[in-house]
mmCIF file of the N, C-alpha and C atoms, coordinates in Angstrom:
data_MODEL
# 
_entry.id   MODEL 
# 
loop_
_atom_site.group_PDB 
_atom_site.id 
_atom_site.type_symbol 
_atom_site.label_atom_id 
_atom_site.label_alt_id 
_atom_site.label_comp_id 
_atom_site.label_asym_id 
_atom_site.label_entity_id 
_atom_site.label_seq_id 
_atom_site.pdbx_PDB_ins_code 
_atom_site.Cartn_x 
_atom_site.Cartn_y 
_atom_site.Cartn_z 
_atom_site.occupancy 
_atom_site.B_iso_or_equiv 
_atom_site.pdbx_formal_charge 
_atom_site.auth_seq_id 
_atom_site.auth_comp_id 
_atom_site.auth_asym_id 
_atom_site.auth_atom_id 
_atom_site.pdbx_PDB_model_num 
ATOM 1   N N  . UNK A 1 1  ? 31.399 -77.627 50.446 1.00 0.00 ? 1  UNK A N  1 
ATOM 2   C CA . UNK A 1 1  ? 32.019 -78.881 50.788 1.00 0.00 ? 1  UNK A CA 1 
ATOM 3   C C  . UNK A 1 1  ? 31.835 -79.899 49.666 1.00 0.00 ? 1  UNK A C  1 
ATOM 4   N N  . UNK A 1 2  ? 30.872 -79.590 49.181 1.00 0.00 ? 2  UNK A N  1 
ATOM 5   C CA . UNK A 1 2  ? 30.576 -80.848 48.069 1.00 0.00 ? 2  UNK A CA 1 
ATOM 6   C C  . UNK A 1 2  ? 31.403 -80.731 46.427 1.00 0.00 ? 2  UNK A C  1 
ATOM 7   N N  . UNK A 1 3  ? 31.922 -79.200 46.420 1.00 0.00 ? 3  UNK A N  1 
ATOM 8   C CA . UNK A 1 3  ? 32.671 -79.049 45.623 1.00 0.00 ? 3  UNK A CA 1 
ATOM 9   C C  . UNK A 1 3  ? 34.447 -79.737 46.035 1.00 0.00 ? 3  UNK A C  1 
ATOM 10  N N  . UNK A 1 4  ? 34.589 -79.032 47.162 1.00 0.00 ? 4  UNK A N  1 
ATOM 11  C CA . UNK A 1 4  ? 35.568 -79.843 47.265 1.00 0.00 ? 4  UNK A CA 1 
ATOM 12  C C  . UNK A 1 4  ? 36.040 -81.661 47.543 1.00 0.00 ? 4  UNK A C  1 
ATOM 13  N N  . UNK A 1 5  ? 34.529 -81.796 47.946 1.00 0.00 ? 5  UNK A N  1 
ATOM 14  C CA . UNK A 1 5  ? 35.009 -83.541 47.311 1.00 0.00 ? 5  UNK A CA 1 
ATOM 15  C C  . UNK A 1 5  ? 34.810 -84.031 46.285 1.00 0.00 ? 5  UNK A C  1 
ATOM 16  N N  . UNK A 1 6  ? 34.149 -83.059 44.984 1.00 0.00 ? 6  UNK A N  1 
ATOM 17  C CA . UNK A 1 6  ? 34.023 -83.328 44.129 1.00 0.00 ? 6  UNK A CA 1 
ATOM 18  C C  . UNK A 1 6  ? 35.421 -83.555 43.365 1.00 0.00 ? 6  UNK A C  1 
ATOM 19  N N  . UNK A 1 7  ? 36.081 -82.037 43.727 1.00 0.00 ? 7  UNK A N  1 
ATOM 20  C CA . UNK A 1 7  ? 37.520 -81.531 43.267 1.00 0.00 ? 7  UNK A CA 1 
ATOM 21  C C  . UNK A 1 7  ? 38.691 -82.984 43.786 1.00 0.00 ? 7  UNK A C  1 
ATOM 22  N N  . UNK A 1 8  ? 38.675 -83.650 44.521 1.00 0.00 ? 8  UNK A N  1 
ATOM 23  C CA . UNK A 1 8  ? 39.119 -84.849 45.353 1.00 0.00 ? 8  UNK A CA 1 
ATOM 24  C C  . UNK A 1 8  ? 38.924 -85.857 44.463 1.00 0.00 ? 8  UNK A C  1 
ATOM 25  N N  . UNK A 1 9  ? 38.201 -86.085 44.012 1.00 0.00 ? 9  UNK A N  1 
ATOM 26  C CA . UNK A 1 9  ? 37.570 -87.332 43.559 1.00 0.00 ? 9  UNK A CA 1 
ATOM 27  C C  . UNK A 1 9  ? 37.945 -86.954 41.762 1.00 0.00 ? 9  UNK A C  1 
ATOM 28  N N  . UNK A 1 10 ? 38.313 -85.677 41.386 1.00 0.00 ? 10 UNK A N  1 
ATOM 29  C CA . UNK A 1 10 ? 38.096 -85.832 40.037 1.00 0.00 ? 10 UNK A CA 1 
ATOM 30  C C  . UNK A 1 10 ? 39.603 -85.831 40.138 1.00 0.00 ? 10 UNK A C  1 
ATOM 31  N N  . UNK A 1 11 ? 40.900 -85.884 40.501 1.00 0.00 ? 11 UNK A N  1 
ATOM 32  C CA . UNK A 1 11 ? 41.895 -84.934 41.268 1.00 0.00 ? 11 UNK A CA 1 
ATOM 33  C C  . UNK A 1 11 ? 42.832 -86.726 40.278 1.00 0.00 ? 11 UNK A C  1 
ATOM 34  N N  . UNK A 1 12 ? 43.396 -86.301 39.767 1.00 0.00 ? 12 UNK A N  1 
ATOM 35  C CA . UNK A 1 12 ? 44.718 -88.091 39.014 1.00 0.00 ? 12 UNK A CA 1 
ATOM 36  C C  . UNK A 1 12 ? 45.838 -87.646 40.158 1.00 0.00 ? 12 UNK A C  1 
ATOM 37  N N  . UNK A 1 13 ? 45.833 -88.948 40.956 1.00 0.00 ? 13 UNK A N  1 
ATOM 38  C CA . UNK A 1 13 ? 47.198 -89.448 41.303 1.00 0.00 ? 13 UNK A CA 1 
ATOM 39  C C  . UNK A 1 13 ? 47.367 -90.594 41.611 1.00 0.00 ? 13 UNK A C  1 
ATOM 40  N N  . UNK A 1 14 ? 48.508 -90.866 41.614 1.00 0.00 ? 14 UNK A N  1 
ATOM 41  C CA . UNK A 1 14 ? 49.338 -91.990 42.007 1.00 0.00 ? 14 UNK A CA 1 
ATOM 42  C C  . UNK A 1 14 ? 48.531 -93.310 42.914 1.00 0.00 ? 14 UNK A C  1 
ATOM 43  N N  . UNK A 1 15 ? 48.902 -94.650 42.834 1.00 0.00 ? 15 UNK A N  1 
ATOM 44  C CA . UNK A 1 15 ? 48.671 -95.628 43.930 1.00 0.00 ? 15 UNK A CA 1 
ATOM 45  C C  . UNK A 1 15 ? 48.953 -94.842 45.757 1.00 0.00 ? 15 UNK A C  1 
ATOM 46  N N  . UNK A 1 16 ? 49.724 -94.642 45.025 1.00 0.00 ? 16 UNK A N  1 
ATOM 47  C CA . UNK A 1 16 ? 50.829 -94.508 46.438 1.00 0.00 ? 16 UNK A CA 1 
ATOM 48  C C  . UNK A 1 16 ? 50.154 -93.208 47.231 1.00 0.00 ? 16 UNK A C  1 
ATOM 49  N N  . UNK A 1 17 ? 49.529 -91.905 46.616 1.00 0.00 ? 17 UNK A N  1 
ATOM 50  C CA . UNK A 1 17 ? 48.774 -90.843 47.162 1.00 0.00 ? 17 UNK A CA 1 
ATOM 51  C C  . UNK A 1 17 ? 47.853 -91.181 47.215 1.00 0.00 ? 17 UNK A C  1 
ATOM 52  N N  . UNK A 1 18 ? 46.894 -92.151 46.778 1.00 0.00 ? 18 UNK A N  1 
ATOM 53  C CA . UNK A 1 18 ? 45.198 -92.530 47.339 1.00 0.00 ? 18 UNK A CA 1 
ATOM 54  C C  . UNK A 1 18 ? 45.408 -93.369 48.351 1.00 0.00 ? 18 UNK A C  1 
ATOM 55  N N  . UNK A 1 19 ? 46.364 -94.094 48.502 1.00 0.00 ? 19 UNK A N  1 
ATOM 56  C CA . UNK A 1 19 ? 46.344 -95.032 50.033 1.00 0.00 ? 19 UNK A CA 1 
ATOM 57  C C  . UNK A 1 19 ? 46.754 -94.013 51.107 1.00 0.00 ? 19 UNK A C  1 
ATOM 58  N N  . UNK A 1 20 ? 47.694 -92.735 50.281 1.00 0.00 ? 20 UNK A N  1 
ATOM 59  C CA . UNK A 1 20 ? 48.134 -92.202 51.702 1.00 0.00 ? 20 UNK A CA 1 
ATOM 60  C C  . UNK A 1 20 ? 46.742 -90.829 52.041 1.00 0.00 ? 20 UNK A C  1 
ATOM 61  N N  . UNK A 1 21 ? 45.997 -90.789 50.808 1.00 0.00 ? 21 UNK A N  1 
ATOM 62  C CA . UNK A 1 21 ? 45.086 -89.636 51.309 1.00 0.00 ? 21 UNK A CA 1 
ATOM 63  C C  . UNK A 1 21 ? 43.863 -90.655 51.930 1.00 0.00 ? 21 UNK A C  1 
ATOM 64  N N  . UNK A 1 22 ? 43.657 -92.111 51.406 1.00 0.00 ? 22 UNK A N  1 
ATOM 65  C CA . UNK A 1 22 ? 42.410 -92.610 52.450 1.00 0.00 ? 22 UNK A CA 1 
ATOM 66  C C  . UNK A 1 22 ? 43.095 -93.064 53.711 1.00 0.00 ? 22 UNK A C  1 
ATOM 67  N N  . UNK A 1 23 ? 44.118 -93.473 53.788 1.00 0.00 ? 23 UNK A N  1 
ATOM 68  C CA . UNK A 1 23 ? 44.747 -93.457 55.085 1.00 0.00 ? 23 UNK A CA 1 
ATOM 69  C C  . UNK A 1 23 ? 44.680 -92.442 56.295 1.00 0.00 ? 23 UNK A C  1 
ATOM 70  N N  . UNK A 1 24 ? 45.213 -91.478 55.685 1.00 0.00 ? 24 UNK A N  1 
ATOM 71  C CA . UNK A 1 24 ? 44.953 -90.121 57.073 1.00 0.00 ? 24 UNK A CA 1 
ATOM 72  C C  . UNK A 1 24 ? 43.478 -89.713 56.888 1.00 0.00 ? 24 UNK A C  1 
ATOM 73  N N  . UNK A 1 25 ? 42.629 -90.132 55.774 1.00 0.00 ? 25 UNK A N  1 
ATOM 74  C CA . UNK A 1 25 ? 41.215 -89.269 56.347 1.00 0.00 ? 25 UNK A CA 1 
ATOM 75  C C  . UNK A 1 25 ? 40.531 -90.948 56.968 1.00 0.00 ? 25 UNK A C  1 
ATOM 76  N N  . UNK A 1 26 ? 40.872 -92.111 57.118 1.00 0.00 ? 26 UNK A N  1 
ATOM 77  C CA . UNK A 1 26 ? 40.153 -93.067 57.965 1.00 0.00 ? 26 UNK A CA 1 
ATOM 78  C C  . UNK A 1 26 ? 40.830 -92.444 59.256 1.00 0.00 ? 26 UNK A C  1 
ATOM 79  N N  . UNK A 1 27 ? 42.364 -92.548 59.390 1.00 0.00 ? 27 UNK A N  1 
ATOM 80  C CA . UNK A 1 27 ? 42.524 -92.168 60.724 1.00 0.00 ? 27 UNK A CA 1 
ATOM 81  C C  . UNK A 1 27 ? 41.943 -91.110 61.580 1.00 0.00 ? 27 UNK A C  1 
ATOM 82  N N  . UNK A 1 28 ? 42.097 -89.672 60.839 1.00 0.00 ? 28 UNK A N  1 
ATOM 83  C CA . UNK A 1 28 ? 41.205 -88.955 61.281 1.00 0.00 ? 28 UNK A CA 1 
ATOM 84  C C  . UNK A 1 28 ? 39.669 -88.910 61.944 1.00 0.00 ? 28 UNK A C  1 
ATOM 85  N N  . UNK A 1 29 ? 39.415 -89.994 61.133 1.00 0.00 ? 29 UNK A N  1 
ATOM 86  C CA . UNK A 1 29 ? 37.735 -90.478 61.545 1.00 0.00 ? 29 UNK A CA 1 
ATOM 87  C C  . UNK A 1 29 ? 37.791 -90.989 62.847 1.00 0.00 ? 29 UNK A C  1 
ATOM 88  N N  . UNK A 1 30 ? 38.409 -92.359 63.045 1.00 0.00 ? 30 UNK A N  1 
ATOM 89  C CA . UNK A 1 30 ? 38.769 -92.777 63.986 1.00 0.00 ? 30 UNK A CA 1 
ATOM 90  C C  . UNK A 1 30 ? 38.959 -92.175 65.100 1.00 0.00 ? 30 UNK A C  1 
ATOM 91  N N  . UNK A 1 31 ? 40.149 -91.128 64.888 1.00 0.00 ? 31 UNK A N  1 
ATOM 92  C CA . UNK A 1 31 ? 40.401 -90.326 65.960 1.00 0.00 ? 31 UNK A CA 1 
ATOM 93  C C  . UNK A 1 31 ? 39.694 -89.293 66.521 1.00 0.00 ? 31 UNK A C  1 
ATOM 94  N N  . UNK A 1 32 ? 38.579 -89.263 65.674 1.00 0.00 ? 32 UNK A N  1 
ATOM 95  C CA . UNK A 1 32 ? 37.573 -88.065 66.265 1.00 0.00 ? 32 UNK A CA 1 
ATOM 96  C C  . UNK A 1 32 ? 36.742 -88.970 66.624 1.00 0.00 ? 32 UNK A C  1 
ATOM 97  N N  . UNK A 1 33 ? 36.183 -89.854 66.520 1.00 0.00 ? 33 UNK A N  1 
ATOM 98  C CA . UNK A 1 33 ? 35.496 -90.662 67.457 1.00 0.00 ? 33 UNK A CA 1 
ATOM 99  C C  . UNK A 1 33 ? 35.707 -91.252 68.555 1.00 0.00 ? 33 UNK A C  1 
ATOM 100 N N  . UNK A 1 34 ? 37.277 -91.499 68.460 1.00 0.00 ? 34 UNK A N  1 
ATOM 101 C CA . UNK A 1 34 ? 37.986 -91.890 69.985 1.00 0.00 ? 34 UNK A CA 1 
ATOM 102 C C  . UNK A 1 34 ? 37.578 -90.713 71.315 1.00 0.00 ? 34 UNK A C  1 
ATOM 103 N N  . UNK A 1 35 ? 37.790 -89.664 70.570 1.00 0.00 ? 35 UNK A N  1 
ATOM 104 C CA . UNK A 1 35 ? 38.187 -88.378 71.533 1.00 0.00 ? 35 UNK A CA 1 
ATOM 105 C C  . UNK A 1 35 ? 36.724 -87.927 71.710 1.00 0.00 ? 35 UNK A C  1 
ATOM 106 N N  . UNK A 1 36 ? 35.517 -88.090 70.875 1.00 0.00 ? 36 UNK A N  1 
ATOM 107 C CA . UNK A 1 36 ? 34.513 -87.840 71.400 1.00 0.00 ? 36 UNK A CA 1 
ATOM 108 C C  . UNK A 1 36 ? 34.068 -88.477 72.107 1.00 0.00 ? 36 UNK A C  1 
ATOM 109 N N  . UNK A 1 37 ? 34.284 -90.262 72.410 1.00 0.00 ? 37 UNK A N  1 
ATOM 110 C CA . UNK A 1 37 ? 33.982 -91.236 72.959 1.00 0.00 ? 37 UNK A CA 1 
ATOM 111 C C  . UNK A 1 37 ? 34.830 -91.182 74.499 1.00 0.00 ? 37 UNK A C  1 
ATOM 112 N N  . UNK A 1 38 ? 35.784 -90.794 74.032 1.00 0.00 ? 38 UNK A N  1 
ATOM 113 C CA . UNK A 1 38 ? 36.320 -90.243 75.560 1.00 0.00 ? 38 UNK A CA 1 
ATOM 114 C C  . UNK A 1 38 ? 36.066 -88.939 76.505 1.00 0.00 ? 38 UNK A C  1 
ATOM 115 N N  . UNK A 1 39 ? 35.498 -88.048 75.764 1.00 0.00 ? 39 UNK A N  1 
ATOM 116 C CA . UNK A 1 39 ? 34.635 -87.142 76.056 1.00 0.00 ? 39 UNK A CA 1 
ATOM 117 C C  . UNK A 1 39 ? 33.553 -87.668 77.087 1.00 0.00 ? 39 UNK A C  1 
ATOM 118 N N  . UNK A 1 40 ? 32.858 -88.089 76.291 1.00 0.00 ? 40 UNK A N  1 
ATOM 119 C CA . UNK A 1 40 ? 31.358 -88.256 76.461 1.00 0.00 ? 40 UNK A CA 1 
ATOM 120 C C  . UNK A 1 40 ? 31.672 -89.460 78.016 1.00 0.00 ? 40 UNK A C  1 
ATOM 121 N N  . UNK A 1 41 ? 32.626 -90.586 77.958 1.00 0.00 ? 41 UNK A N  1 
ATOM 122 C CA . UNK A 1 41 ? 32.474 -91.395 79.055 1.00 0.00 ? 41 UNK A CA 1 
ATOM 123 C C  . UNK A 1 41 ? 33.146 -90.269 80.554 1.00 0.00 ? 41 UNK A C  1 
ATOM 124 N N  . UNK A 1 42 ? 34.111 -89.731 80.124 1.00 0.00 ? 42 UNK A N  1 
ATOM 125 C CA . UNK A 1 42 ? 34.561 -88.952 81.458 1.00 0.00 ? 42 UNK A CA 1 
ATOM 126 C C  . UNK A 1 42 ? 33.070 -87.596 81.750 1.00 0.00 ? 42 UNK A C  1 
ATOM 127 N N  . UNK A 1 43 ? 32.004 -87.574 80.866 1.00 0.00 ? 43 UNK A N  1 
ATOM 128 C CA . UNK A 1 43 ? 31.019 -86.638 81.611 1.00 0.00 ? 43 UNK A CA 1 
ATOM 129 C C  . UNK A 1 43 ? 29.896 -87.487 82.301 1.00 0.00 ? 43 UNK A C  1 
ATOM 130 N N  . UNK A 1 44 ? 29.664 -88.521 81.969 1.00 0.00 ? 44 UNK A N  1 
ATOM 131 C CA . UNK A 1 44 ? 28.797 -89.438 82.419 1.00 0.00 ? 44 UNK A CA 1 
ATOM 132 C C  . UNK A 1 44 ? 29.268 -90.232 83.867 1.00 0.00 ? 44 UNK A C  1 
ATOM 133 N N  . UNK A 1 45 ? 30.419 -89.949 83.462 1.00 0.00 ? 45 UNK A N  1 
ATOM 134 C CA . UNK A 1 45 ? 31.388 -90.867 85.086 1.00 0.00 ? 45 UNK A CA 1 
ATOM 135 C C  . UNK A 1 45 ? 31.070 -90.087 86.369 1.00 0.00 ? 45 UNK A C  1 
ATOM 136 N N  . UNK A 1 46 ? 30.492 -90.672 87.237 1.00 0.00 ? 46 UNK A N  1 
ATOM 137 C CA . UNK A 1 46 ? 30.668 -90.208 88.548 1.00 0.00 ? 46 UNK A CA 1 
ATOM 138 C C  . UNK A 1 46 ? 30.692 -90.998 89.961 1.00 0.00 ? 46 UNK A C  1 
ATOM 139 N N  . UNK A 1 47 ? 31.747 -91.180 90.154 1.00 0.00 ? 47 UNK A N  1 
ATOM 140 C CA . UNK A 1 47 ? 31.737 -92.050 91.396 1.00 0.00 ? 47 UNK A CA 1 
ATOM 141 C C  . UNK A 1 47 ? 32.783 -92.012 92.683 1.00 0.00 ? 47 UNK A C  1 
ATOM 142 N N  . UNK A 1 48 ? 32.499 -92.328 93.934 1.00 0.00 ? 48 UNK A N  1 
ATOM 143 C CA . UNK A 1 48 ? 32.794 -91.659 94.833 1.00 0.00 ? 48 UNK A CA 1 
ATOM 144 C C  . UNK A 1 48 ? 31.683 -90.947 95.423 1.00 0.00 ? 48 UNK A C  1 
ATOM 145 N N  . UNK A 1 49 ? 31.998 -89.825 96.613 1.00 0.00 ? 49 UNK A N  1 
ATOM 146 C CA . UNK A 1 49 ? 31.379 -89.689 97.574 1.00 0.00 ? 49 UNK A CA 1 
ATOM 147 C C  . UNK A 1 49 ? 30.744 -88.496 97.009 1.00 0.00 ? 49 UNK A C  1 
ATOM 148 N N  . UNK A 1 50 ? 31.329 -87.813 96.256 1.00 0.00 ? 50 UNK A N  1 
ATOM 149 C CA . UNK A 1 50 ? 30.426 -86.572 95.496 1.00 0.00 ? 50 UNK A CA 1 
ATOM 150 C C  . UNK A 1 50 ? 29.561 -86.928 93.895 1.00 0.00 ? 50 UNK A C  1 
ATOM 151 N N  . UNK A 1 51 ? 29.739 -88.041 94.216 1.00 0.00 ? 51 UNK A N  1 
ATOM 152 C CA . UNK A 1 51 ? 28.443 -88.616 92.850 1.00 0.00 ? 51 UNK A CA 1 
ATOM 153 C C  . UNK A 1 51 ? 27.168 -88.479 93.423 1.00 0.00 ? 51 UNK A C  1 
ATOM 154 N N  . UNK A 1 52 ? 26.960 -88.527 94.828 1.00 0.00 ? 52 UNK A N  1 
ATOM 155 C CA . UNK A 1 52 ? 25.348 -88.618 95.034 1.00 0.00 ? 52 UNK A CA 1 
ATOM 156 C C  . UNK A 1 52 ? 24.841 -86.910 95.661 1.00 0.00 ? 52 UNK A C  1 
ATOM 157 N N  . UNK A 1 53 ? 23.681 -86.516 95.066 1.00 0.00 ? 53 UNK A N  1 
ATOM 158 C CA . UNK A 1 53 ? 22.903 -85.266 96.373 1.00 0.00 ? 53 UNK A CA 1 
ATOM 159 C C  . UNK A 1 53 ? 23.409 -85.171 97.591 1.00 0.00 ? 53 UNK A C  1 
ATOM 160 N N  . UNK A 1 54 ? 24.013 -86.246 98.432 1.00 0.00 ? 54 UNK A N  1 
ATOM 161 C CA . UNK A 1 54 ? 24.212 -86.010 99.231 1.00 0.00 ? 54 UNK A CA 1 
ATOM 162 C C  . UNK A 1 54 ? 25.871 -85.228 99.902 1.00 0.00 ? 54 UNK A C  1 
ATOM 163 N N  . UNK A 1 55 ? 26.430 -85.569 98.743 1.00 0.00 ? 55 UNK A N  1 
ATOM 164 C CA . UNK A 1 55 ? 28.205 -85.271 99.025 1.00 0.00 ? 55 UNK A CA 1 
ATOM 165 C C  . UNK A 1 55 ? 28.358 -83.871 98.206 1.00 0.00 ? 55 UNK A C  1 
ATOM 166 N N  . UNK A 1 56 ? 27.655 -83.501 97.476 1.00 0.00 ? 56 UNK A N  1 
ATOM 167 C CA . UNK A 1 56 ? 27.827 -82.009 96.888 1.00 0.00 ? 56 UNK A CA 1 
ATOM 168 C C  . UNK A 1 56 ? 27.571 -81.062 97.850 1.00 0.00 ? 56 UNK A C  1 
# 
């Protein structure tokens, strides 16, 4: 992995291809944190009558 961001970083292009390659890898970030963050709140959620020992 460290080669290939090396290979990235040594890599000549354009204005126009570094806004569009940090563009989709912020979004990407983003979006994997959304979806883990939405993960993680729908396993922690429980409410209603089968949230407690007693309704299972």
């Amino acid at each position: 992995m460290h080669k290939q961001i090396s290979n990235l970083f040594n890599k000549e292009m354009s204005r126009k291809e570094f806004l569009a390659t940090t563009g989709l890898g912020l979004a990407s970030i983003l979006g994997f944190s959304s979806v883990i963050k939405l993960l993680s709140s729908k396993s922690n959620r429980a409410n209603g009558y089968g949230s407690s020992p007693y309704g299972r």
